[in-house]
BATI-223752 format. One line per 10 residues: number of its first residue (from 1); their letters; for each residue x, y, z of N, C-alpha, C, CB. Coordinates in pm, 1 decimal, always signed. Each point is the difference from the previous one (the first is absolute). Glycine has a CB too. Layout:
NUM) A) X Y Z X Y Z X Y Z X Y Z  ...;
END
This chain:
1) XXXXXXXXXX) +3499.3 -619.2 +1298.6 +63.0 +126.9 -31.4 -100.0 +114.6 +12.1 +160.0 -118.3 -152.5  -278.6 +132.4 +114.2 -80.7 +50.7 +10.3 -49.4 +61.8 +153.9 -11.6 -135.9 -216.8  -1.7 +19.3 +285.1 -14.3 +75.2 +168.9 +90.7 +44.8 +62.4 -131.1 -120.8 +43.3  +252.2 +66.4 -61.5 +128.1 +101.7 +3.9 -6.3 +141.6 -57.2 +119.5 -203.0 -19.2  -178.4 +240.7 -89.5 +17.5 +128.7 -73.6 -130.9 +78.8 +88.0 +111.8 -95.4 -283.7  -236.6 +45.9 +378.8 -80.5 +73.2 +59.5 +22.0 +52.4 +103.4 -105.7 -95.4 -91.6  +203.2 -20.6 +168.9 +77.3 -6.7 +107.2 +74.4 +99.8 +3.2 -8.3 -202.5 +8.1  +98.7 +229.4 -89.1 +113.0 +100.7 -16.1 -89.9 +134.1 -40.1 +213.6 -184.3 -88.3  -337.2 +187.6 -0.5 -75.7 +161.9 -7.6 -10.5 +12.4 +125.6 -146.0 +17.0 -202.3  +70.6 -99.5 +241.8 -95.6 +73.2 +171.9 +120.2 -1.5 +89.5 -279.1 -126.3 +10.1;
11) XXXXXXXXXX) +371.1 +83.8 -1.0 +70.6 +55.6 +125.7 +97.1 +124.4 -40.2 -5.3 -247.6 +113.6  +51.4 +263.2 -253.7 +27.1 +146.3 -20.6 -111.8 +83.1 -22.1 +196.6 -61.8 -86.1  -330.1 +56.5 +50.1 -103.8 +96.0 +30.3 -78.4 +52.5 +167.8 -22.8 -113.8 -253.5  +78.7 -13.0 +319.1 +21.1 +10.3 +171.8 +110.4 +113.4 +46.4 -47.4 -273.8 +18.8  +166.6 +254.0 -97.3 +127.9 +67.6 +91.8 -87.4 +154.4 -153.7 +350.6 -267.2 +139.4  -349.5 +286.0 -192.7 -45.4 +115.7 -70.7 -95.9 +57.5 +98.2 +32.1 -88.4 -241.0  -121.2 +80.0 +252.4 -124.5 +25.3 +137.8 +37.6 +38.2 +87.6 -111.1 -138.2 -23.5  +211.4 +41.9 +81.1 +69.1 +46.6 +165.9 +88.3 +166.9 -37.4 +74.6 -331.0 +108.7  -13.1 +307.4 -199.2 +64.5 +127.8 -37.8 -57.1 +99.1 -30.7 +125.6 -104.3 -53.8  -209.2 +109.7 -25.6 -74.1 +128.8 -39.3 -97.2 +36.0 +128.3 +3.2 -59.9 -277.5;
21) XXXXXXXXXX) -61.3 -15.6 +353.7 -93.9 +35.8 +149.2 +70.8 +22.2 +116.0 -167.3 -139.0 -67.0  +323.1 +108.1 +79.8 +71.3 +23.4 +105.1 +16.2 +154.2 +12.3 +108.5 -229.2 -21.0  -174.2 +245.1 +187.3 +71.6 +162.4 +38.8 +128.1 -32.6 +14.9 -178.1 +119.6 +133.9  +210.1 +51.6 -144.2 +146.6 +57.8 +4.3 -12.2 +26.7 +174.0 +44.0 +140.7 -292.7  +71.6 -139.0 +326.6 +19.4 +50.5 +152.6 -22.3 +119.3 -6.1 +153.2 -136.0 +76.0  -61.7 +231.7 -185.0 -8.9 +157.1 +59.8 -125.5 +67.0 -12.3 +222.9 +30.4 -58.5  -365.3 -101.6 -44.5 -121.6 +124.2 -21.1 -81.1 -145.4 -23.9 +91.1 +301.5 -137.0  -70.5 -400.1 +219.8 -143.6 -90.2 -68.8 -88.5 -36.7 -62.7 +36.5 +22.4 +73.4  +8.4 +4.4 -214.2 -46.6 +9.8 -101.0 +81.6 -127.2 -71.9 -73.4 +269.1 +23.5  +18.9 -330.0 -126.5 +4.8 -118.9 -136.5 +17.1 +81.3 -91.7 -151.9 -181.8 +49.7;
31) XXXXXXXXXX) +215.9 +138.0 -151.4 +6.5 +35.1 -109.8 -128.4 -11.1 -94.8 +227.9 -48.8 +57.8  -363.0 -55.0 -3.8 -159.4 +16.4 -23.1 -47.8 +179.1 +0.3 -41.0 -273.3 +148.1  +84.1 +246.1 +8.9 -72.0 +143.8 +43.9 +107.4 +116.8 -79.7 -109.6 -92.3 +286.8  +223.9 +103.5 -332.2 +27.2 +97.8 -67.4 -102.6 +53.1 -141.1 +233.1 -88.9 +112.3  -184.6 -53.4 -184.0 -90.5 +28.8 -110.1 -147.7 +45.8 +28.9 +141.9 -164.1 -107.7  -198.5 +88.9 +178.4 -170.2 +42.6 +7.9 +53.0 +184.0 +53.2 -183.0 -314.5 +118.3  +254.3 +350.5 -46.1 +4.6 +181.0 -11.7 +11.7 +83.3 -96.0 +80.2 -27.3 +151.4  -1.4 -75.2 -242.1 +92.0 +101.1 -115.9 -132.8 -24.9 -138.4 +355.4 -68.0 +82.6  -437.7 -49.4 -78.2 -71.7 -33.0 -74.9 -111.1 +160.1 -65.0 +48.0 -286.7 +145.8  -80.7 +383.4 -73.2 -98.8 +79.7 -34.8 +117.7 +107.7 -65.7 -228.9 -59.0 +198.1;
41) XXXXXXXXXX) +335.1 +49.0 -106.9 +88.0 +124.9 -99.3 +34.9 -20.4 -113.2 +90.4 +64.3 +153.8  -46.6 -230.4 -214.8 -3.4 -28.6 -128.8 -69.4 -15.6 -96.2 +100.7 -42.3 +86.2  -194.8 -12.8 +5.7 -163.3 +45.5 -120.6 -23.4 +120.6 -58.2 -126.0 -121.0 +129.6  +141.2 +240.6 -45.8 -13.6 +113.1 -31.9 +95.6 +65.3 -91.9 -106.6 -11.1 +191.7  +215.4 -43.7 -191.9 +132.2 -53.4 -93.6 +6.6 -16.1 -147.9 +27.9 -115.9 +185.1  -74.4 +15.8 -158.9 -68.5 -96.8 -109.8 -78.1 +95.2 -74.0 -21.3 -222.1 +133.6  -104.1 +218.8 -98.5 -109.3 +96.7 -74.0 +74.9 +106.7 -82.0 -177.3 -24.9 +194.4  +246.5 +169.3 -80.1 +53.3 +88.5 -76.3 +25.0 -36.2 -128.0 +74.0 +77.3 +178.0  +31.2 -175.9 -176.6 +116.6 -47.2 -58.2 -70.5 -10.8 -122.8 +144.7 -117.6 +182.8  -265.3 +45.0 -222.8 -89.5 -11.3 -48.3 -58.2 +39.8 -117.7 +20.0 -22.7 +178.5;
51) XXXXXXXXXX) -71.3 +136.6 -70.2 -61.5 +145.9 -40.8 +82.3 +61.9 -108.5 -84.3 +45.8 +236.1  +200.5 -43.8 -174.4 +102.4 +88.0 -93.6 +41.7 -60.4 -119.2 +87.9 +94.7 +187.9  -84.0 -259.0 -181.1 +56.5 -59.3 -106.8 -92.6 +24.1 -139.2 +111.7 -174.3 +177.8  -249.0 +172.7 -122.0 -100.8 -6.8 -90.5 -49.4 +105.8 -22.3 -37.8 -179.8 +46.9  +101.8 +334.6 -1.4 -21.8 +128.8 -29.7 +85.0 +21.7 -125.8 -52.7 +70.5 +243.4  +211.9 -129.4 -185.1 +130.7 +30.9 -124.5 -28.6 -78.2 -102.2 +193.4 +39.5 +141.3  -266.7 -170.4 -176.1 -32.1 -81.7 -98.8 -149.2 +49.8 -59.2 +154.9 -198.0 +115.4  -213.2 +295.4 -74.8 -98.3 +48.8 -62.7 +39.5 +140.1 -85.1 -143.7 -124.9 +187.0  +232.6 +183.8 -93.8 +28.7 +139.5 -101.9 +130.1 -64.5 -108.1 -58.1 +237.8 +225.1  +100.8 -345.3 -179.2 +124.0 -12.0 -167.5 -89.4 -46.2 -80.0 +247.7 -80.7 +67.8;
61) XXXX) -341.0 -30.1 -19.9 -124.1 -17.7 -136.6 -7.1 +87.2 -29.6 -132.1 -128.7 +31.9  +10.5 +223.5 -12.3 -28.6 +101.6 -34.4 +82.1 +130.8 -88.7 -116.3 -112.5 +187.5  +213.7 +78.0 -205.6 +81.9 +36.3 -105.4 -20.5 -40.8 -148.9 +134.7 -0.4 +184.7  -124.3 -121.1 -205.8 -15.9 -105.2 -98.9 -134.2 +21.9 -75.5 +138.8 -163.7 +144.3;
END
């Protein structure tokens, strides 16, 4: 039962792979290569997001 259950990970972590690295016909691009583009705009995202949370949680302290 056991090599059955490795059997069955690795060939759905195979068809997962093929999918996420397959180009598209219309702009040849993977859904890999999307993320690695969008990756620096969300970081920068992120951070803000951040910034601000821990600006608004410093001035309601600062009440108290």
């Amino acid at each position: 039962m056991g090599l059955l259950k490795y059997v069955f990970w690795g060939t759905a972590s195979v068809f997962v792979l093929h999918y996420l690295t397959k180009k598209r016909l219309t702009d040849g691009k993977s859904i890999v290569d999307d993320v690695i583009e969008k990756t620096p705009k969300i970081a920068k995202e992120v951070k803000t997001l951040s910034r601000n949370i821990k600006m608004d949680y410093q001035q309601a302290t600062g009440f108290y």
